[in-house]
SEKOLMI-113836 format. One record per residue (C-alpha): residue number from 1; residue in one letter; y, x, z. Coordinates in Angstrom, 1 decimal, m for minus. Each point is the difference from the previous one (the first is absolute). Layout:
  num  residuo       v       u       w
  NUM        A       Y       X       Z
...
REM end
This chain:
  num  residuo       v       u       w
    1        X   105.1    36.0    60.4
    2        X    m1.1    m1.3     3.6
    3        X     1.3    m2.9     1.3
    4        X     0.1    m0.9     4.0
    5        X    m2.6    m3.8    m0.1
    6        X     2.4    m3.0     1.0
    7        X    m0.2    m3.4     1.4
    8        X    m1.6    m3.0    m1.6
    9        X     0.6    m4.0     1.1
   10        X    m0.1    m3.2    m1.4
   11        X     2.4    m2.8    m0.2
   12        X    m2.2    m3.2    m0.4
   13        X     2.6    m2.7    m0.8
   14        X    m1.0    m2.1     2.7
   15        X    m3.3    m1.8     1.1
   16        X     0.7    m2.4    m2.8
   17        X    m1.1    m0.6    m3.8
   18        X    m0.2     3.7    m1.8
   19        X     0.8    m0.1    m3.4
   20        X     0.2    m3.9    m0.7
   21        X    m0.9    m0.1    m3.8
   22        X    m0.9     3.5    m0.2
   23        X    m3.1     1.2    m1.7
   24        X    m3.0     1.0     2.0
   25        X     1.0    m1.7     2.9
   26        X    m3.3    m2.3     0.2
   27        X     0.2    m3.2     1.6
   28        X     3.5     1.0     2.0
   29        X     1.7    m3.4     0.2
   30        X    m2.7    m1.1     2.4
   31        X    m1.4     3.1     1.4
   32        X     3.0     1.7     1.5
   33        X    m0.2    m2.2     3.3
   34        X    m3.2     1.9     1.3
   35        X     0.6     3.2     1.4
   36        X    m2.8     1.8    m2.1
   37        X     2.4     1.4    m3.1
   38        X     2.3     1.1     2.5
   39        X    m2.5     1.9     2.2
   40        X    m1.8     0.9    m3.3
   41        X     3.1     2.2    m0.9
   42        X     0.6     1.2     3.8
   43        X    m3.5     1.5    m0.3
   44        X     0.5     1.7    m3.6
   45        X     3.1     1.5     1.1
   46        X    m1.4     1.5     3.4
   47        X    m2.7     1.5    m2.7
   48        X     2.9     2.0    m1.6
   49        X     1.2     0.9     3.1
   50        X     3.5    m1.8    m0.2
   51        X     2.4     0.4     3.1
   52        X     0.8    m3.9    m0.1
   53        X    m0.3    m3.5    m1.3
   54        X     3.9    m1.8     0.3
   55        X    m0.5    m4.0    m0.3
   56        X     3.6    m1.3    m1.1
   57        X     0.7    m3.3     1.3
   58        X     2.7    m2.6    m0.1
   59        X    m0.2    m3.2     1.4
   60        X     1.5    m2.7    m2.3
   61        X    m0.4    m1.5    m3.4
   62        X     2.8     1.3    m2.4
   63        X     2.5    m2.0    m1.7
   64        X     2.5     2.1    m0.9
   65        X    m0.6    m0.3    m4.1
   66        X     1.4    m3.6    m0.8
   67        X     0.8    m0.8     3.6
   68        X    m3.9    m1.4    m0.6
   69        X    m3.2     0.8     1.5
   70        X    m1.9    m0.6    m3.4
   71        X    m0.4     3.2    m1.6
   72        X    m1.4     1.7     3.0
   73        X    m2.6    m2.5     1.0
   74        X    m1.0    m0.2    m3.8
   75        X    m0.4     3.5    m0.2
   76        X    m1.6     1.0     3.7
   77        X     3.7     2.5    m0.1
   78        X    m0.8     1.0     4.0
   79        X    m1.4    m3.5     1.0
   80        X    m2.3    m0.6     1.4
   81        X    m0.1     2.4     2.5
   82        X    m1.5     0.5     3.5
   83        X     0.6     1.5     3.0
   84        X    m0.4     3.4    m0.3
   85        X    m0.7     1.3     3.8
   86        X    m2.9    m2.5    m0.7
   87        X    m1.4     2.0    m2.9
   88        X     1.2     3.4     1.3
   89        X    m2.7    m0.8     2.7
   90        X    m2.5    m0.6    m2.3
   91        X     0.8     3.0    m1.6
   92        X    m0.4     2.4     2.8
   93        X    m3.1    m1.4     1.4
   94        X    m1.8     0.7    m3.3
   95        X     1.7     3.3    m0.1
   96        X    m0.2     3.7     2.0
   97        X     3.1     2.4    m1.0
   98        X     2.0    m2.0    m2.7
   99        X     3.8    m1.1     1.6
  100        X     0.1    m3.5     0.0
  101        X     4.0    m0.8    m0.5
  102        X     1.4    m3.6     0.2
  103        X     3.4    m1.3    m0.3
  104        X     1.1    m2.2     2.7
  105        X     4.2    m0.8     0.3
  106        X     1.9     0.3     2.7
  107        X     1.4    m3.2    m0.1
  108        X    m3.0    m2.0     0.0
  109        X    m1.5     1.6     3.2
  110        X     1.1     0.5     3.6
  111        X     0.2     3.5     0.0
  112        X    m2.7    m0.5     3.3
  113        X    m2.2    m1.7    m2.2
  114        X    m0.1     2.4    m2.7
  115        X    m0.7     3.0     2.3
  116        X    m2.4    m1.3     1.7
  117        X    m1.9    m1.0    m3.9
  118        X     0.8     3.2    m1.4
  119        X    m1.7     1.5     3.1
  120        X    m3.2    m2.2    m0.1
  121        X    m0.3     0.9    m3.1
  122        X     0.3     3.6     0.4
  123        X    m2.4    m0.1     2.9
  124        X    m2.6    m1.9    m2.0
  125        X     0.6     2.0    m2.7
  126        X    m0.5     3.6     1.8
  127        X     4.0     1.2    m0.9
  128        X    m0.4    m0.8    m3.7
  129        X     3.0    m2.9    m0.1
  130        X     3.3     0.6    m1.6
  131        X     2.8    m2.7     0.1
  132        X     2.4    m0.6    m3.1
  133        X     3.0    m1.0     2.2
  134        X     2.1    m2.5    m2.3
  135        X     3.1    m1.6     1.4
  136        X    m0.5    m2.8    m2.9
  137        X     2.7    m0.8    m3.0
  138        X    m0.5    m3.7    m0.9
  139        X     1.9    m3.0     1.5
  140        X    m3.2    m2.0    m1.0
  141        X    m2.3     1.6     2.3
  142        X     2.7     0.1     2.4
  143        X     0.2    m3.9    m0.2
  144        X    m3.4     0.0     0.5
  145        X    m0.1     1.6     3.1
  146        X     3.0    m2.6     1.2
  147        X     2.6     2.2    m0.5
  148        X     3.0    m0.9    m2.3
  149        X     0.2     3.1    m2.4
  150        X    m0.5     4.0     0.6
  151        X     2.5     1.9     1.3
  152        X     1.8     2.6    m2.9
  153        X    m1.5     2.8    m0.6
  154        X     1.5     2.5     2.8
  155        X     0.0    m1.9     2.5
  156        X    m3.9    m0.5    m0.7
  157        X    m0.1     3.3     0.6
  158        X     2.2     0.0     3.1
  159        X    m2.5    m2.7     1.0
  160        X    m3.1     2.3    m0.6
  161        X     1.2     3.4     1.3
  162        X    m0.2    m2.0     3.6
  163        X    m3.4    m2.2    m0.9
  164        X    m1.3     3.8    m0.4
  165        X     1.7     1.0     3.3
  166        X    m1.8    m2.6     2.1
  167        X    m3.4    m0.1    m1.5
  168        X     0.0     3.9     0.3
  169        X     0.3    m0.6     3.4
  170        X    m2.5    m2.6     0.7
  171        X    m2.7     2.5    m2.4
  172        X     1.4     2.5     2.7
  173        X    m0.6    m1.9     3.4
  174        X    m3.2     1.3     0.3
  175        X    m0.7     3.4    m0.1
  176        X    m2.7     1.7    m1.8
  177        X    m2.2     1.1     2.8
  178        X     0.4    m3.7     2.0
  179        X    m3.3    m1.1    m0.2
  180        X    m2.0     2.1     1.9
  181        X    m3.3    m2.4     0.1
  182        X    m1.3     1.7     3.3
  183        X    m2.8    m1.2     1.2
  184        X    m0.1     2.0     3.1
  185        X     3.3    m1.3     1.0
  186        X     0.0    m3.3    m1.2
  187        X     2.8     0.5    m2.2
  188        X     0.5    m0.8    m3.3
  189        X     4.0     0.4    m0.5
  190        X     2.4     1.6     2.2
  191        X     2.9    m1.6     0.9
  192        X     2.0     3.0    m0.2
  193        X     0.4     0.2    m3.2
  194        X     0.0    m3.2    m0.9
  195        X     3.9    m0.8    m0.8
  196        X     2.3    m3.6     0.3
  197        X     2.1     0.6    m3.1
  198        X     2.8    m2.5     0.8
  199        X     1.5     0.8    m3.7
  200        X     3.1    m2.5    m0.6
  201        X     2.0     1.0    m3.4
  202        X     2.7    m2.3    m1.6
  203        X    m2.4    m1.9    m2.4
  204        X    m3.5     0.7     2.1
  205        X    m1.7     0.3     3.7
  206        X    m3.5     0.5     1.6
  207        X    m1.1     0.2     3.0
  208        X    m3.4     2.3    m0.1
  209        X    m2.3     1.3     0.0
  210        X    m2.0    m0.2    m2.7
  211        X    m3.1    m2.0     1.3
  212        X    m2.6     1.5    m2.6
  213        X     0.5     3.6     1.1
  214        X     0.9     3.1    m1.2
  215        X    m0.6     1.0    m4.6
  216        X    m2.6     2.3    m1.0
  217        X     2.8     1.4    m1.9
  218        X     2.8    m0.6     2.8
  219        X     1.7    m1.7    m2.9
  220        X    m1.1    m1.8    m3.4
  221        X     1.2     2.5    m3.0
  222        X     3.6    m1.6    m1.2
  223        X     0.0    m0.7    m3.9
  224        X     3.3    m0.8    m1.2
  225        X     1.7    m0.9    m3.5
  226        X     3.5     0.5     1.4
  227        X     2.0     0.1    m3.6
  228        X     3.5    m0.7     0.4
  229        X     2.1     3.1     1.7
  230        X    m0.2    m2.2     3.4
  231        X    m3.9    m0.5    m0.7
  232        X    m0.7     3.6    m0.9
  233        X     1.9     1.3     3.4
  234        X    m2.4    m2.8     1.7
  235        X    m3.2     1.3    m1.2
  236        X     0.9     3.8     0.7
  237        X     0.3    m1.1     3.3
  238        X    m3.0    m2.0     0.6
  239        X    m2.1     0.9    m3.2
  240        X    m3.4     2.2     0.1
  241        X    m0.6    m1.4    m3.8
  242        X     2.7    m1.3    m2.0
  243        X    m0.7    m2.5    m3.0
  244        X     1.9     1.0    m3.5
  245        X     0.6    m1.6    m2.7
  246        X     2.7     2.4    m2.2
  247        X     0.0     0.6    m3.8
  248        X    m0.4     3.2    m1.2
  249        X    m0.7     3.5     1.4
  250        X     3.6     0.7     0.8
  251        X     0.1    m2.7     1.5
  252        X    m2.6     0.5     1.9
  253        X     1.3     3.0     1.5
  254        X     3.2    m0.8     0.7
  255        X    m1.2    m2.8     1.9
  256        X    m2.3     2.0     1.8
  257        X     2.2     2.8     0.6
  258        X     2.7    m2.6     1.4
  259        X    m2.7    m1.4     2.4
  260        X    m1.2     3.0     1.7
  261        X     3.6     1.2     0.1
  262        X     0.8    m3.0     2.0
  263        X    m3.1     0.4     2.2
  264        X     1.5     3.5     1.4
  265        X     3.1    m1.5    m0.1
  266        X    m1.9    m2.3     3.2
  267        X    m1.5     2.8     1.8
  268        X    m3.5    m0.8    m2.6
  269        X    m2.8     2.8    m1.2
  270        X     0.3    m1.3    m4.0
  271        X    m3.8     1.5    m0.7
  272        X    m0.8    m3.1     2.5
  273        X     0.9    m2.4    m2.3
  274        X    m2.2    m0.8    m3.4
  275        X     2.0    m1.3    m2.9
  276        X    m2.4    m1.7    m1.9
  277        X     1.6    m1.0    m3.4
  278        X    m1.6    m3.1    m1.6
  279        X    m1.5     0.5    m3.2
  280        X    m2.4    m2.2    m2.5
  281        X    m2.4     2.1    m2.5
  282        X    m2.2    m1.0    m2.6
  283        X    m2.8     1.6    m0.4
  284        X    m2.3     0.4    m2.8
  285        X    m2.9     2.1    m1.6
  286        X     2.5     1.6    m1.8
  287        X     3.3     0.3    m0.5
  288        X    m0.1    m2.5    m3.4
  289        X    m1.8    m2.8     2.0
  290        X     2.4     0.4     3.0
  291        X     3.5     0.1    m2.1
  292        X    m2.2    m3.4    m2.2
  293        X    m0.6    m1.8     3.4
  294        X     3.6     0.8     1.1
  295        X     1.1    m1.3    m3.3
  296        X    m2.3    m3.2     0.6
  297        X     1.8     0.0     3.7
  298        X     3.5     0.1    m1.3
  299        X    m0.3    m3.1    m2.4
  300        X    m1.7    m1.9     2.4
  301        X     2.9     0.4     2.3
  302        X     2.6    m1.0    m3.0
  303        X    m1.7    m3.0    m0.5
  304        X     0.7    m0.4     3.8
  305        X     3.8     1.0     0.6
  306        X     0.5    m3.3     2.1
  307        X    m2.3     0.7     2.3
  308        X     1.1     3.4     0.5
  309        X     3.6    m1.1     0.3
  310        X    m1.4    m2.7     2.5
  311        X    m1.7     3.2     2.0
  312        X     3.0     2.1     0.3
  313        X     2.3    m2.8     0.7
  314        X    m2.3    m0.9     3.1
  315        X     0.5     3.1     1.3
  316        X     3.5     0.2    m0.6
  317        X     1.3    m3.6     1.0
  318        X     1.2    m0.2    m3.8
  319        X    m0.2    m3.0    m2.2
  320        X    m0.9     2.0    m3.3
  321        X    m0.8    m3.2    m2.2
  322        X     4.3    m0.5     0.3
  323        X     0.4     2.9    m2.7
  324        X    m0.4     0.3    m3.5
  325        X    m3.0     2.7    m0.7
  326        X     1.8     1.8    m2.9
  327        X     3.1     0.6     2.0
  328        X     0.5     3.9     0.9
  329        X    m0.8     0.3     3.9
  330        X     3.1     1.7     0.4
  331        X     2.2    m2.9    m1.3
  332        X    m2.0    m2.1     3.0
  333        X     1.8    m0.1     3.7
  334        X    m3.1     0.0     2.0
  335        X    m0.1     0.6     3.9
  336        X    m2.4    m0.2     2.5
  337        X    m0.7    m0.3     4.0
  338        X    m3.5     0.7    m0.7
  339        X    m1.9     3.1    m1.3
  340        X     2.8     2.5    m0.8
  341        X    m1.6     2.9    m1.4
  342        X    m1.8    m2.2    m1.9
  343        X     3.0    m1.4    m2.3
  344        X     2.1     3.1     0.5
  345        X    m3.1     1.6    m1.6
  346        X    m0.2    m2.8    m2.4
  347        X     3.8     0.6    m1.4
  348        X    m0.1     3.7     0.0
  349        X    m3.2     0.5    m2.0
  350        X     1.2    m2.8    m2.8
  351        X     3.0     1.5    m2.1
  352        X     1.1    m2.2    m2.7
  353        X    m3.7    m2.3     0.1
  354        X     0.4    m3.8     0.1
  355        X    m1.8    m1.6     2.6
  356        X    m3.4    m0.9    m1.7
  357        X     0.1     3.9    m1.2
  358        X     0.7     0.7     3.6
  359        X    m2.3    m1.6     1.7
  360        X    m2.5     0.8    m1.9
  361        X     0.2     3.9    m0.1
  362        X     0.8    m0.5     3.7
  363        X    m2.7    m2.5     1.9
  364        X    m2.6     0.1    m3.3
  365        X     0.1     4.0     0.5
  366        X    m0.2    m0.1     3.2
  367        X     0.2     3.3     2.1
  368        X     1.9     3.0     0.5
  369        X    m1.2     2.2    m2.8
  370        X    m2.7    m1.8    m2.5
  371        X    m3.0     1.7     0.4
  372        X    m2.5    m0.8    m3.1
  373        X    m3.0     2.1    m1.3
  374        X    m3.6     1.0     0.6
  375        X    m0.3     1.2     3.8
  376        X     0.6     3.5    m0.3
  377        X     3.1    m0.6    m2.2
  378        X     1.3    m2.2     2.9
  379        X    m0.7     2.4     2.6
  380        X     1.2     2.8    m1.7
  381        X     3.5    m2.3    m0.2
  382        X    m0.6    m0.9     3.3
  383        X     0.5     3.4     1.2
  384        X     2.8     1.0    m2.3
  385        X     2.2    m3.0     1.8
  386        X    m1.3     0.8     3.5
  387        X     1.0     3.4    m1.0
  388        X     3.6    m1.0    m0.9
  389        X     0.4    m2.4     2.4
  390        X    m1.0     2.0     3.0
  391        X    m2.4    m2.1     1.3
  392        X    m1.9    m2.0     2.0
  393        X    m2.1    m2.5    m2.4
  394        X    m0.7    m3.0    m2.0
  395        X     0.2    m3.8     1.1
  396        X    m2.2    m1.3    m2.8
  397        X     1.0    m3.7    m0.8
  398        X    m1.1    m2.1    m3.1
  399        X     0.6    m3.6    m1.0
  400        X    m3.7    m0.3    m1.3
  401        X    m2.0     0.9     3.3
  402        X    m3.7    m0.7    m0.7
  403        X    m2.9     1.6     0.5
  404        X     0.3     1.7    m3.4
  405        X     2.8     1.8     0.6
  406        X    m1.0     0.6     3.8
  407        X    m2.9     2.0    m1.3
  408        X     2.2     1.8    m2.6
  409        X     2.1     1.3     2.4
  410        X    m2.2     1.3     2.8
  411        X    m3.0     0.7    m2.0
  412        X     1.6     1.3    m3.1
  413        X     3.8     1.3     1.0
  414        X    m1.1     1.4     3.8
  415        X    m2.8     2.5    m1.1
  416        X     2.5     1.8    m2.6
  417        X     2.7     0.3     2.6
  418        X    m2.7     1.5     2.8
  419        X    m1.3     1.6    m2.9
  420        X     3.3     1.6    m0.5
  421        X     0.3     0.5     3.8
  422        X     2.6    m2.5     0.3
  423        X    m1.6    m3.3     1.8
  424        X    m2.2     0.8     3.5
  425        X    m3.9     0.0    m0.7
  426        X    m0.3    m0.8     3.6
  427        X     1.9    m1.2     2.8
  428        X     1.5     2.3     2.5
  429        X     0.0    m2.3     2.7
  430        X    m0.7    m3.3     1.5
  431        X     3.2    m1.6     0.8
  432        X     2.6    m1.0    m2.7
  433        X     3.1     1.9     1.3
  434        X    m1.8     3.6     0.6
  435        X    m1.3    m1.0    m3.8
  436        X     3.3    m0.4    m1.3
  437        X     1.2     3.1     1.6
  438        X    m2.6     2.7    m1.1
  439        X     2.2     0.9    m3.5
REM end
């Protein structure tokens, strides 16, 4: 059977620690603070011809589990962690066609300040940057950032539909052809189209222009992880790649179905917007030594169910060290103003499991479909669930991030996909949206 290729990215959680505690990981506790491992992997994934490179960010020090900070400094759980337009920099310069994606949040930038960084960074970059707009979910970095709390959940959104409105417009105030650099003339910009944007919202206002000039890309691509119902209507809107995290193939679909449904809903093409659905494989030699190191994987994340309570609860504002682990989730009342999908997901996927059972076939299998076997057998499931699904591509994510498994991926998974025609061999272009676009 022939299969159409898809999209490939990476979700690095973070320019922090990988894999704190994790075999192969080398001398990770003091090396993460140099940019080397991180442009290390930039460079193997441009060699197998990956659309993009996400860097997830947050910018405070959980303490959700226990109401203490303790278990995530202990165990490196998203801390420490540095600024990633600083490394998404780094990563570009060393870098030619590979889309360099940070996260940035709306509320912890002027919406001036982070057009005009996106667009320095997409100049620099020759139109490879991508932005994960975030409108942020946890009163701590709120508090950080002076503010008293986040605002719920809609509202956030309210917030961000117009932070999208005016930085549109300042990426907009110059037009594409407003540098004309004639020498003849003396000219370098004409004033005529060159614009004041004068944008003043309920929550937001700039004057404008944009100093730095016009995007090679007239805007950064727009990755999104919009989840909730409000979320998912957001990033059909303002998406070109939308970040997913659901469980199961049907899943899958349906949530894909439902977001390019919305798109046209909004006057949006849905083929220009890349679901990429995050998944974690194992790889082995064979299928016996993957489904062995899987095994391996799995108890060393039972040994661990704190800290992957501790994770979850950071990213859902919940104190999960308040609940007894052999109580059935569904007996438990838990709410959140933080990720959505992300506990919504959480309950539907869990039945009648307690919460140790949960947690463990939920965050210590992480991913939307498991993927474990030699390369071809992962490929060949690979395209089975792109098949199903409908598209557009793989987010690969893992909790062990090292070299090791770097290598496994783009030197062992890649050639069977292109192999099977379903990974580019080469890139079709040089800027990251026209990339994105060509299947």
């Amino acid at each position: 059977m022939s299969h159409r290729p898809f999209h490939l990215g990476w979700f690095l959680q973070g320019s922090s620690v990988q894999a704190w505690g994790e075999p192969f990981t080398g001398a990770i506790g003091r090396d993460w603070r140099s940019a080397e491992f991180f442009v290390d992997i930039a460079r193997s994934l441009e060699r197998a011809r990956f659309d993009y490179l996400l860097i997830e960010d947050s910018s405070y020090v959980g303490e959700s589990y226990g109401n203490s900070r303790d278990i995530y400094l202990q165990g490196g759980l998203s801390v420490p962690r540095q600024d990633p337009s600083v490394m998404a920099t780094l990563m570009a310069a060393q870098t030619s066609r590979l889309g360099i994606v940070p996260t940035l949040s709306t509320f912890a930038y002027p919406p001036y300040l982070l057009a005009r960084l996106v667009a320095t960074l997409d100049q620099v970059s020759a139109g490879r940057i991508g932005w994960n707009m975030v409108t942020g979910s946890s009163d701590f970095a709120a508090m950080n950032y002076g503010m008293a709390g986040m605002p719920e959940d809609g509202l956030r959104y309210d917030m961000a539909d117009e932070y999208m409105a005016c930085v549109n417009a300042l990426w907009n105030s110059w037009d594409p052809g407003a540098l004309i650099a004639d020498t003849a003339s003396g000219v370098l910009a004409d004033p005529g189209r060159v614009r004041q944007v004068d944008f003043e919202g309920r929550w937001y206002k700039s004057r404008g222009p944009l100093n730095s000039g016009p995007l090679p890309q007239g805007r950064p691509v727009i990755a999104q992880a919009g989840g909730s119902p409000r979320g998912r209507a957001f990033a059909a809107l303002h998406a070109d790649t939308v970040v997913a995290s659901v469980k199961g193939v049907d899943g899958m679909r349906a949530y894909r179905d439902a977001l390019r449904q919305s798109a046209v809903a909004q006057g949006r093409d849905p083929d220009r917007i890349k679901v990429l659905f995050l998944v974690s494989p194992v790889i082995g030699e064979t299928d016996e030594e993957a489904r062995l190191r899987h095994a391996q994987k799995m108890a060393r994340a039972s040994d661990r169910v704190p800290e992957l309570l501790a994770f979850f609860g950071k990213i859902t504002n919940i104190n999960f060290a308040a609940y007894d682990l052999d109580t059935p989730v569904a007996e438990l009342h838990l709410t959140t103003n933080g990720h959505q999908q992300s506990l919504d997901d959480f309950k539907r996927v869990t039945g009648r499991k307690t919460l140790r059972q949960a947690m463990l076939s939920y965050r210590g299998n992480a991913g939307s479909v498991e993927l474990v076997g030699c390369p071809d057998t992962v490929a060949a499931r690979m395209a089975e669930v792109m098949q199903e699904v409908g598209g557009d591509g793989f987010l690969i994510s893992t909790n062990d991030t090292s070299r090791r498994i770097i290598a496994e991926i783009t030197d062992g998974l890649v050639p069977a996909l292109q192999a099977r025609g379903l990974a580019r061999r080469e890139y079709g272009h040089a800027q990251f949206r026209d990339n994105l676009l060509e299947f």
